[in-house]
C-alpha positions as CSV (number, residue, x, y, z in Angstrom):
1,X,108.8,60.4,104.2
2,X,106.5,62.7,105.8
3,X,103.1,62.3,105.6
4,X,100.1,64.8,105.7
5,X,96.7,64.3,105.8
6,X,94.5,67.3,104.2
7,X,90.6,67.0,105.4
8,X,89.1,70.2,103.9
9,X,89.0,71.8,100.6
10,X,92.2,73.1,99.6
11,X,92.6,75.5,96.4
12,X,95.0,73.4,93.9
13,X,98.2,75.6,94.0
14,X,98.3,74.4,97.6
15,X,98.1,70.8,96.7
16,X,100.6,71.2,93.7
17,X,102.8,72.9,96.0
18,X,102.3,70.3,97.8
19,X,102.9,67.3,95.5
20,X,106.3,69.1,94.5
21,X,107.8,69.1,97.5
22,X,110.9,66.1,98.2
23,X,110.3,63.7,101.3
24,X,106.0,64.5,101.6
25,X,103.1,62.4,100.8
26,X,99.8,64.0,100.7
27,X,96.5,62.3,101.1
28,X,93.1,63.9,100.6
29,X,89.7,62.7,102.7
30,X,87.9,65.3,103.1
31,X,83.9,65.0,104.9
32,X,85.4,62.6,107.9
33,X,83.7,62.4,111.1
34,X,85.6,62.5,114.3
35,X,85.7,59.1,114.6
36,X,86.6,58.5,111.1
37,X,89.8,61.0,112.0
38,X,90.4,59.2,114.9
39,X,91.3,56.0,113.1
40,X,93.2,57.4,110.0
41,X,95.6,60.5,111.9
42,X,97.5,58.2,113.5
43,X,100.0,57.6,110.5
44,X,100.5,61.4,109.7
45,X,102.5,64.2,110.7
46,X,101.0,67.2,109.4
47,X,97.2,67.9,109.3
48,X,95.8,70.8,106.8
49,X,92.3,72.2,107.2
50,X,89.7,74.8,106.6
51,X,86.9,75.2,108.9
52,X,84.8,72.2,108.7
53,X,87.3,69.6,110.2
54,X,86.9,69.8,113.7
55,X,90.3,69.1,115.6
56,X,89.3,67.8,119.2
57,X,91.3,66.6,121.8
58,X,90.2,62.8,121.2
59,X,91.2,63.5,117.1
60,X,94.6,65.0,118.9
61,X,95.4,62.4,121.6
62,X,94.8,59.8,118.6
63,X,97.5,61.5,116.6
64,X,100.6,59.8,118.0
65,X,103.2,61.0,115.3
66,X,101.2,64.4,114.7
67,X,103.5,67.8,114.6
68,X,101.3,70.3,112.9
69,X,97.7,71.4,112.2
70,X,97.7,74.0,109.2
71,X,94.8,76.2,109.6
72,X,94.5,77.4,106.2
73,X,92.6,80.8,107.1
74,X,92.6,83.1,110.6
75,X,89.6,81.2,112.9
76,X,91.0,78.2,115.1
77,X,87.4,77.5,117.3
78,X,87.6,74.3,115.7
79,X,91.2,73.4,117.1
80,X,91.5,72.1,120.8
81,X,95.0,74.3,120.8
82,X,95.2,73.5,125.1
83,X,95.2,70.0,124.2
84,X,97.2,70.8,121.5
85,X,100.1,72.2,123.4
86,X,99.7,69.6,126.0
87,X,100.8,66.7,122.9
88,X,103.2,69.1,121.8
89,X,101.3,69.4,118.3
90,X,101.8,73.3,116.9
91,X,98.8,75.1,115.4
92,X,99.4,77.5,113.1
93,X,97.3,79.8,110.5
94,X,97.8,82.3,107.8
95,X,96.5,85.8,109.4
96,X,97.2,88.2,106.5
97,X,96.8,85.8,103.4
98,X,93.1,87.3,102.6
99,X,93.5,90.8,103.9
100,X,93.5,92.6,100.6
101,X,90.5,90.6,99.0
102,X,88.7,91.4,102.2
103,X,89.4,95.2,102.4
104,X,88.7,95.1,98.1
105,X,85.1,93.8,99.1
106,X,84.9,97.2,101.0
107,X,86.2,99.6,98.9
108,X,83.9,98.0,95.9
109,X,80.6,98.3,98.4
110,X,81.7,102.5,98.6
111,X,81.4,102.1,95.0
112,X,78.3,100.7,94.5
113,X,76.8,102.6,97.5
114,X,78.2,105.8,95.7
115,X,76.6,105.1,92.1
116,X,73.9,102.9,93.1
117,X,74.9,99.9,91.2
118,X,72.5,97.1,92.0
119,X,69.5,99.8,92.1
120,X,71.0,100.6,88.3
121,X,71.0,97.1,87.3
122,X,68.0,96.1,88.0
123,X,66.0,99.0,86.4
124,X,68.2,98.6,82.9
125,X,67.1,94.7,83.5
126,X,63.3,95.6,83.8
127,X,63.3,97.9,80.5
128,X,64.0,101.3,82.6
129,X,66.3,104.2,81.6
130,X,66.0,106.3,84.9
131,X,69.2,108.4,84.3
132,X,67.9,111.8,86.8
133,X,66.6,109.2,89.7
134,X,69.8,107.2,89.8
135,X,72.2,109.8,90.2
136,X,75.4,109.0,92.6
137,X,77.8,110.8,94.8
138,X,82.1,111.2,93.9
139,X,84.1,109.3,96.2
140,X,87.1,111.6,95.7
141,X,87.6,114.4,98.3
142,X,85.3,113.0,100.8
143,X,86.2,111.4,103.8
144,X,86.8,107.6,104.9
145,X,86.4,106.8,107.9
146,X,88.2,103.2,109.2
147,X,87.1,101.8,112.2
148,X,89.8,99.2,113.0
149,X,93.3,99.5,111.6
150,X,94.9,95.9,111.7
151,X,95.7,94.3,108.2
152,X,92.7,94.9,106.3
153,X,92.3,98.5,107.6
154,X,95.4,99.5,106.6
155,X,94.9,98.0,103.2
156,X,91.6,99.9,102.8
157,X,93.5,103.0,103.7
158,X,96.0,102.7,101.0
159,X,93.1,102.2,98.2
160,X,91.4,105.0,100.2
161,X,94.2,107.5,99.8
162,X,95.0,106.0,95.8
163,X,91.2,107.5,95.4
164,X,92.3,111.3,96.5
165,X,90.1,110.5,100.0
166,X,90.4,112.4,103.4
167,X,91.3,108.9,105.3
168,X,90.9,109.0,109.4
169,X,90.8,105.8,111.6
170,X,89.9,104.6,115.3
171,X,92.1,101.8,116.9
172,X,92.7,101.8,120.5
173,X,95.8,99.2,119.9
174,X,97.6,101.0,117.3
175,X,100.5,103.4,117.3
176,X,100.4,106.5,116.3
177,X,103.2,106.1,113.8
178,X,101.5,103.1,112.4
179,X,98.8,105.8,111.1
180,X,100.9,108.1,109.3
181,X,102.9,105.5,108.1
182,X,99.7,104.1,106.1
183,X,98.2,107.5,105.6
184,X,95.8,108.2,107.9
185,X,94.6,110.6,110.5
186,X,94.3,108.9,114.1
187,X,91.1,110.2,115.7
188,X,88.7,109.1,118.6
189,X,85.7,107.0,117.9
190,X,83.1,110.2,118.0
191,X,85.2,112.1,115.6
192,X,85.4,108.9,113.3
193,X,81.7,108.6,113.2
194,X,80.8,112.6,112.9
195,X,83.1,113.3,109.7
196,X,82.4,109.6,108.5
197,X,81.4,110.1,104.5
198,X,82.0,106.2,104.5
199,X,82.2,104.4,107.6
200,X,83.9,100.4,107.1
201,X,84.1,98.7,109.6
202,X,87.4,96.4,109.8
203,X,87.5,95.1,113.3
204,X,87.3,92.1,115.7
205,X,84.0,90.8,117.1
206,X,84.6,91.2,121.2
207,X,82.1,91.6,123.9
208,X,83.0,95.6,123.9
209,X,82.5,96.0,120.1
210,X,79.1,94.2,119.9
211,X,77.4,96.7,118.8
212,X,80.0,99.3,118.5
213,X,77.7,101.4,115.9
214,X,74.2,102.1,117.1
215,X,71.9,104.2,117.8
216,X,74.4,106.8,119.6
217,X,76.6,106.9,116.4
218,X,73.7,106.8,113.9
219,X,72.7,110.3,115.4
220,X,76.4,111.5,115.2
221,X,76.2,110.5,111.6
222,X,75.9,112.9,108.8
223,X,72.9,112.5,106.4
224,X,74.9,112.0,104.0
225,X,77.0,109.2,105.5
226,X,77.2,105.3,104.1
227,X,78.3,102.3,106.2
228,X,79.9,99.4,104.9
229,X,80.7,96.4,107.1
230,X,82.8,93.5,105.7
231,X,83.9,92.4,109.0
232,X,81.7,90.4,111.6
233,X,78.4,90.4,111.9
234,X,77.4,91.9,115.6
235,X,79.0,95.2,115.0
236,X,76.3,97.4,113.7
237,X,73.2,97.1,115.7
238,X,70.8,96.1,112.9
239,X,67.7,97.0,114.3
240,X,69.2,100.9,114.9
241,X,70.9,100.5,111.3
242,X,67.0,99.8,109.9
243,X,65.8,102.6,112.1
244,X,68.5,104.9,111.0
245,X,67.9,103.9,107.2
246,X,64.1,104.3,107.2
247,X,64.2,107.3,108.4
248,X,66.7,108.9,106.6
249,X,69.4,109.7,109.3
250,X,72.2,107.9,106.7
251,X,72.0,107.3,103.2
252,X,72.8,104.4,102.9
253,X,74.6,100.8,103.8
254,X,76.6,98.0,102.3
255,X,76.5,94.6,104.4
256,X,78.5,91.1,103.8
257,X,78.2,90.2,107.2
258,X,74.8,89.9,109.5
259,X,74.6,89.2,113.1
260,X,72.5,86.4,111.9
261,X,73.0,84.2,108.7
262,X,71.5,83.9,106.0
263,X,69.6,87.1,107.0
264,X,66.0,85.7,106.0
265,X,63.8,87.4,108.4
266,X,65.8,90.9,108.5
267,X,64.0,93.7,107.7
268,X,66.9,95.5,106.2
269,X,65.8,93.3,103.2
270,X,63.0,95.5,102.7
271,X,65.0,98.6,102.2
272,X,66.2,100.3,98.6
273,X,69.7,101.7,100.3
274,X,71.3,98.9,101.6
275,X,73.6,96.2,99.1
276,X,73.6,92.8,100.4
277,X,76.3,90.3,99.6
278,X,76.3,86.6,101.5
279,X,79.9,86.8,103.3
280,X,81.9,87.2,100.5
281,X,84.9,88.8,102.1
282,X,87.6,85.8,101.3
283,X,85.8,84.5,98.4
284,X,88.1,85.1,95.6
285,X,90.3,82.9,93.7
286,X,93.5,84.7,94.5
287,X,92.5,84.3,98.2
288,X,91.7,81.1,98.9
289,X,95.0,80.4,96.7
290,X,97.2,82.5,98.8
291,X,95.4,80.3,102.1
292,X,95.9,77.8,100.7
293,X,99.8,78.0,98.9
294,X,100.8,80.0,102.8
295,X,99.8,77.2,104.7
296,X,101.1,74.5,102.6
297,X,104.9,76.3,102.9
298,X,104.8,76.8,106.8
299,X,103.7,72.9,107.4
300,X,106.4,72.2,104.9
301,X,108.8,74.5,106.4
302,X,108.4,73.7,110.1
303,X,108.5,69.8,108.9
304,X,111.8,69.9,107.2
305,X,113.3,72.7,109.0
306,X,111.3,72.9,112.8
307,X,110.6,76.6,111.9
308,X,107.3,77.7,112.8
309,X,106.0,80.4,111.4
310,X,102.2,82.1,112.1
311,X,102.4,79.5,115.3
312,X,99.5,79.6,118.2
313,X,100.4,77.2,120.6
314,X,104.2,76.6,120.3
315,X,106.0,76.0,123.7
316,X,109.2,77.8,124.8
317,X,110.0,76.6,128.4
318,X,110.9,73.2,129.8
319,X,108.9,71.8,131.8
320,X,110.6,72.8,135.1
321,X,111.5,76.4,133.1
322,X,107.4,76.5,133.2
323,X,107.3,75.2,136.9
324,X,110.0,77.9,138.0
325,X,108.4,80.8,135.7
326,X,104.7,80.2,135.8
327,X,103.7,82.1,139.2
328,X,105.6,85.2,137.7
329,X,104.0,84.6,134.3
330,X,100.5,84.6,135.5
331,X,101.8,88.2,137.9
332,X,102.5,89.7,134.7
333,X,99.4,88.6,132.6
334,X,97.6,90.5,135.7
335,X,99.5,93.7,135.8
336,X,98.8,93.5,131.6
337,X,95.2,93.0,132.0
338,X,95.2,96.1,134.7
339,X,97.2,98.3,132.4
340,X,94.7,97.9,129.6
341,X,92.4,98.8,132.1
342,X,93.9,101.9,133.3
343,X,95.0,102.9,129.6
344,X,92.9,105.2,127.2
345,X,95.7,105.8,124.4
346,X,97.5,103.2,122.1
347,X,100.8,102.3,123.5
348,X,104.0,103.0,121.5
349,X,106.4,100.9,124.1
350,X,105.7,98.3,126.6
351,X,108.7,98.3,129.0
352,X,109.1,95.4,131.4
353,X,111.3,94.9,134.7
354,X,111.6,92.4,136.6
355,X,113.9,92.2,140.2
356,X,114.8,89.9,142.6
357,X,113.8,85.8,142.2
358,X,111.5,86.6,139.3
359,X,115.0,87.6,137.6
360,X,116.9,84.7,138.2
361,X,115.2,83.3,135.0
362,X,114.0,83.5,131.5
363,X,112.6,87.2,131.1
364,X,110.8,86.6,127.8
365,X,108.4,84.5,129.2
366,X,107.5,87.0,131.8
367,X,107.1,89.9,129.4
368,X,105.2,88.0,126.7
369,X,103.0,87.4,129.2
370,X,102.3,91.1,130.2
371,X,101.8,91.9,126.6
372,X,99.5,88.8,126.5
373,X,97.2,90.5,129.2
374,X,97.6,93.7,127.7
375,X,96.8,92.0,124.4
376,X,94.4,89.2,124.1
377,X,90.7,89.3,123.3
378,X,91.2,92.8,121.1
379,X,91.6,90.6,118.0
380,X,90.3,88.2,116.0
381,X,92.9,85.6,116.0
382,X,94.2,84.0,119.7
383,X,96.9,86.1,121.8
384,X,98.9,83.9,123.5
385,X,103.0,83.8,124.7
386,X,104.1,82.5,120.9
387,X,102.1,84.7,119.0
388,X,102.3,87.9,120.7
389,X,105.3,89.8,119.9
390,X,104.7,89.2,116.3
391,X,101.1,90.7,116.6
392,X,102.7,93.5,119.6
393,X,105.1,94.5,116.2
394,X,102.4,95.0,113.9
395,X,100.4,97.3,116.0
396,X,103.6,99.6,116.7
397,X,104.2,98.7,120.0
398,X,107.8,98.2,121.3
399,X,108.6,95.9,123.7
400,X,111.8,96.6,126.5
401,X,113.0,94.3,129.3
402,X,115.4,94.5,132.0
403,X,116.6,91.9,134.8
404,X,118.2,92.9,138.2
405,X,118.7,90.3,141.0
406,X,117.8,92.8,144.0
407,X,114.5,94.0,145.2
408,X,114.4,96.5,147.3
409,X,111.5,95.2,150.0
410,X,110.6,92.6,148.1
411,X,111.6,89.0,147.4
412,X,110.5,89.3,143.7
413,X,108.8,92.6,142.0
414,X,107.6,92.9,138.2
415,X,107.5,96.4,136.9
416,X,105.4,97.3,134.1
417,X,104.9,100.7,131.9
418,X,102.7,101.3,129.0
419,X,104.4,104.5,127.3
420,X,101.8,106.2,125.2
421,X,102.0,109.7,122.9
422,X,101.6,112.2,125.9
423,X,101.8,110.3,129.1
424,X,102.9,106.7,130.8
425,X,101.0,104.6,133.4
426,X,103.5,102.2,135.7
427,X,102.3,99.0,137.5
428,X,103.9,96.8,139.6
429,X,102.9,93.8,141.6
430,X,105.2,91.1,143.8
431,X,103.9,87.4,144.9
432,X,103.0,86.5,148.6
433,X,104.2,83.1,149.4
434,X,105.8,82.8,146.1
435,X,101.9,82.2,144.4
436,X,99.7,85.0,145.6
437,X,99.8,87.8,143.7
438,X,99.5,91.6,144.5
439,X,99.2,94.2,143.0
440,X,101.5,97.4,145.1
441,X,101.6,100.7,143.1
442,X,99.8,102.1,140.2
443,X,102.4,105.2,139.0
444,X,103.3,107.1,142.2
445,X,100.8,105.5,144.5
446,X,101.7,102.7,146.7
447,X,98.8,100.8,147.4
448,X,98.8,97.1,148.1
449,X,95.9,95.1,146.0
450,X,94.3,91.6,145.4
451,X,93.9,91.5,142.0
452,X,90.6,89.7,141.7
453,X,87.3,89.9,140.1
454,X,86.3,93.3,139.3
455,X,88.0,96.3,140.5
456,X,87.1,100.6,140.8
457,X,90.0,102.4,140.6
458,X,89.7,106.0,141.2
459,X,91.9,109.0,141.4
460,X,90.7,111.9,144.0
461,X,91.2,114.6,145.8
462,X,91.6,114.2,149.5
463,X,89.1,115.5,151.0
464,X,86.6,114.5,153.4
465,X,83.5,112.8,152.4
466,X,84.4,111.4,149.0
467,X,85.2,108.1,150.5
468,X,81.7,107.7,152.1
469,X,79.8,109.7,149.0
470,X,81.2,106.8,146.7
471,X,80.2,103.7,149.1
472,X,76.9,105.2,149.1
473,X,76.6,105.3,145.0
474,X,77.7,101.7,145.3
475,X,74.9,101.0,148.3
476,X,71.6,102.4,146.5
477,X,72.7,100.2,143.7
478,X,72.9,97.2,145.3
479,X,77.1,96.8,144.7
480,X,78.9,94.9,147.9
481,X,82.7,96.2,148.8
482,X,84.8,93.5,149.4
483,X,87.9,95.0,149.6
484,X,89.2,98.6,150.0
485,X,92.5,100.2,149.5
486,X,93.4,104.1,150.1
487,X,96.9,105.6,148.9
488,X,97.9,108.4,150.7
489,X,98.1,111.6,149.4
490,X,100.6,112.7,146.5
491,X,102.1,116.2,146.3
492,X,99.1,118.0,144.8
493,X,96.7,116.3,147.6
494,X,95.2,113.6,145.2
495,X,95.0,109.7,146.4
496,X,94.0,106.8,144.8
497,X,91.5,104.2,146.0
498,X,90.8,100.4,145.0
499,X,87.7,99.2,145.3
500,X,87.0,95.3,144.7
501,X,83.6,94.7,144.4
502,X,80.7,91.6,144.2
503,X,79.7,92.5,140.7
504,X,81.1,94.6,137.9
505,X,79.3,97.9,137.8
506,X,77.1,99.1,134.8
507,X,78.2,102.4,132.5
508,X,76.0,104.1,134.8
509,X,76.5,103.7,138.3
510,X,80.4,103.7,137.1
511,X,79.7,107.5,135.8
512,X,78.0,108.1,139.1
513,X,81.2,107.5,140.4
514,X,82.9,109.7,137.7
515,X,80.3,112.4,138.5
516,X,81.1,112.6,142.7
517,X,82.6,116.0,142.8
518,X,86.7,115.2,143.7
519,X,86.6,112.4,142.0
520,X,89.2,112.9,139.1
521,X,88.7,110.0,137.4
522,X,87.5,106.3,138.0
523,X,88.3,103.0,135.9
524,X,86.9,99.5,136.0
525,X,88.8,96.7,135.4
526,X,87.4,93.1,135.6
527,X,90.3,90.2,136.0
């Protein structure tokens, strides 16, 4: 008899699921402190939960015949997954089970935006009948603009093309094919936010989307234009969006999510054209069912069967596999985490090659780990070796590997190259001592780097002077060079130069750089 233990609300499908199922017994204590946790988890294998139960590494350690936490919903902050891994307990969520109730929430703010519902309601309510001052826009013909084209994007895209809209999308992760497939027009972010007629927003919270619509885009914006965000809070600058509002630069906005909650001291509050719902974006019967029934059959199914699907943590190597593997793993996480650097398209096909020792073993590892570097901290949900190729498959990108036991000049060498629409970037890198990494040609230039802190990586012509013009851009602002590395010069006199530096430079001394005359193009990358 396996036993699980559920600690946060469930919806009751799940449970009745749950209750039907041969060889598991469910208990349900829900409110329980950590130590309270701590003393019951030791008798269970399976532990469901929302977001309330937090899942630290004493609750985990406690759990000595633990197999599974269900997270039933995307967010694990409140799961220790390191420690997780370390007891050998999987972690695993349900990432698509409240897409379409989310993306619903944003096609029914364009409505209301469009035909001012709440406005409408309200002066019916107080005894009005104000026909000529409530009158709306059509949604068909116009265009909508996604920004973000994972689950719920797509899904908003569909309803968005089922309404006779122009739909066009930004999603620097995304293949193209992934766009027509769903019906959409793949575009840059500037062109998203000029022919915008609704702009939702559908992507992840990172450091590089804070306040991915401001001021900048609200002056792209047409007049006309309304902005919907269902997503995270911290996307739209609010303070711009209030500025932009008042004085007319967008008609209008439709918010479910604030950069601070409950929003009681915003002064969006005060404004006519904005609709205001309190996070709302999963609240629907069906969904909380559908979190609810998903994660019940996955902890069921990896009980009874070991299959783990929607899994965040789950091992794949022995230990001594790891032992063996690990100093090319953490090579190929690098070269990933450069590529993404280096990269301004949405790869179709990752390929990875790996030669001499670095061959002798498991490849997968390796190349998970690349796409892991090339992947993690774009999406809401963890990246990691387990997850990866499942999230790699749904963004269009295709993965290729291929082992050969010789190196030429090297002991071991990892090849990497991101194939985009209209051109490829290659990387490869080798390991001094068998545990210092290097980094020894980007495409055709070989050019031996440490792969540390935060890197320039420019493309030039060779000419005299742009060497010593660039130092000096990084002087007057106060930037130290570690570390400098020149290629020599290609075929049509252009070399490329690595510049590791004490701090990562700002947008503008970097387009200093990108403003030196030769300079063809310059890239910063911070490992």
């Amino acid at each position: 008899m396996k036993k699980i233990l559920i600690s946060d609300k469930l919806a009751d499908d799940g449970i009745n699921f749950l209750n039907e199922q041969a060889g598991i017994q469910i208990h349900i204590q829900t409110g329980l402190s950590e130590a309270e946790l701590c003393e019951i988890i030791p008798e269970y294998d399976a532990l469901l939960i929302r977001s309330d139960t937090q899942v630290t590494a004493n609750v985990l350690k406690a759990a000595k015949k633990l197999k599974v936490v269900g997270r039933a919903g995307i967010g694990v902050d409140n799961v220790d997954l390191a420690v997780a891994m370390e007891q050998g307990i999987i972690v695993m969520n349900t990432p698509d089970a409240n897409a379409t109730t989310t993306a619903e929430l944003a096609i029914a703010h364009m409505f209301s935006l469009s035909r001012n519902l709440p406005i409408a309601n309200q002066s019916v309510r107080d005894g009005k009948w104000e026909r000529s001052k409530l009158v709306g826009a059509e949604i068909s013909h116009k265009t909508l603009a996604i920004l973000g084209f994972g689950t719920i994007g797509r899904i908003v895209a569909q309803r968005g093309n089922g309404l006779g809209m122009r739909v066009i999308a930004y999603d620097p992760f995304v293949a193209p094919e992934i766009f027509e497939k769903c019906g959409a027009e793949m575009v840059d972010l500037d062109t998203l936010v000029k022919h915008a007629d609704y702009l939702t927003l559908h992507c992840p919270l990172l450091e590089k989307t804070r306040n991915v619509i401001g001021r900048e885009q609200f002056a792209m914006m047409k007049k006309t234009a309304r902005l919907i965000n269902c997503a995270r809070g911290g996307l739209v600058d609010e303070a711009a969006l209030y500025d932009a509002l008042k004085e007319g630069r967008i008609a209008g906005a439709a918010l479910d999510v604030y950069e601070q909650e409950p929003p009681r001291d915003s002064p969006l509050l005060s404004l006519d054209n904005v609709v205001f719902t309190p996070h709302l974006g999963a609240s629907t019967k069906e969904a909380q069912v559908a979190v609810s029934v998903e994660i019940a059959r996955q902890v069921v199914k990896y009980l009874q069967t070991g299959e783990a699907i929607n899994a965040l943590n789950l091992p794949r190597l022995s230990a001594e596999e790891l032992k063996q593997a690990q100093p090319f793993m953490n090579l190929a996480h690098i070269l990933g985490k450069v590529l993404l650097g280096l990269i301004d398209q949405p790869i179709q096909k990752l390929e990875v090659a790996v030669f001499g020792k670095a061959a002798l073993g498991k490849i997968r590892p390796i190349s998970a780990e690349a796409m892991v570097g090339l992947l993690a901290g774009q999406f809401d949900t963890p990246v990691n070796r387990v997850n990866v190729e499942n999230i790699a498959k749904r963004q269009g990108i295709a993965l290729v590997e291929s082992q050969t036991e010789e190196a030429e000049g090297y002991q071991s060498l990892i090849k990497i190259t991101g194939h985009c629409v209209d051109k490829s970037v290659s990387l490869a890198g080798t390991l001094l001592g068998d545990h210092h990494p290097r980094l020894v040609s980007i495409n055709h230039f070989e050019i031996e780097v440490v792969p540390e802190g935060a890197l320039v990586v420019t493309r030039h012509d060779d000419k005299p002077g742009v060497i010593a013009a660039i130092s000096s851009i990084l002087g007057v602002s106060n930037i130290n060079i570690t570390r400098m590395q020149v290629s020599v010069a290609d075929e049509n006199q252009l070399s490329m130069m690595v510049i590791s530096v004490s701090d990562p430079l700002s947008e503008q001394v970097l387009k200093a750089v990108c403003d030196v005359p030769a300079v063809q193009s310059a890239r910063q990358i911070v490992l």
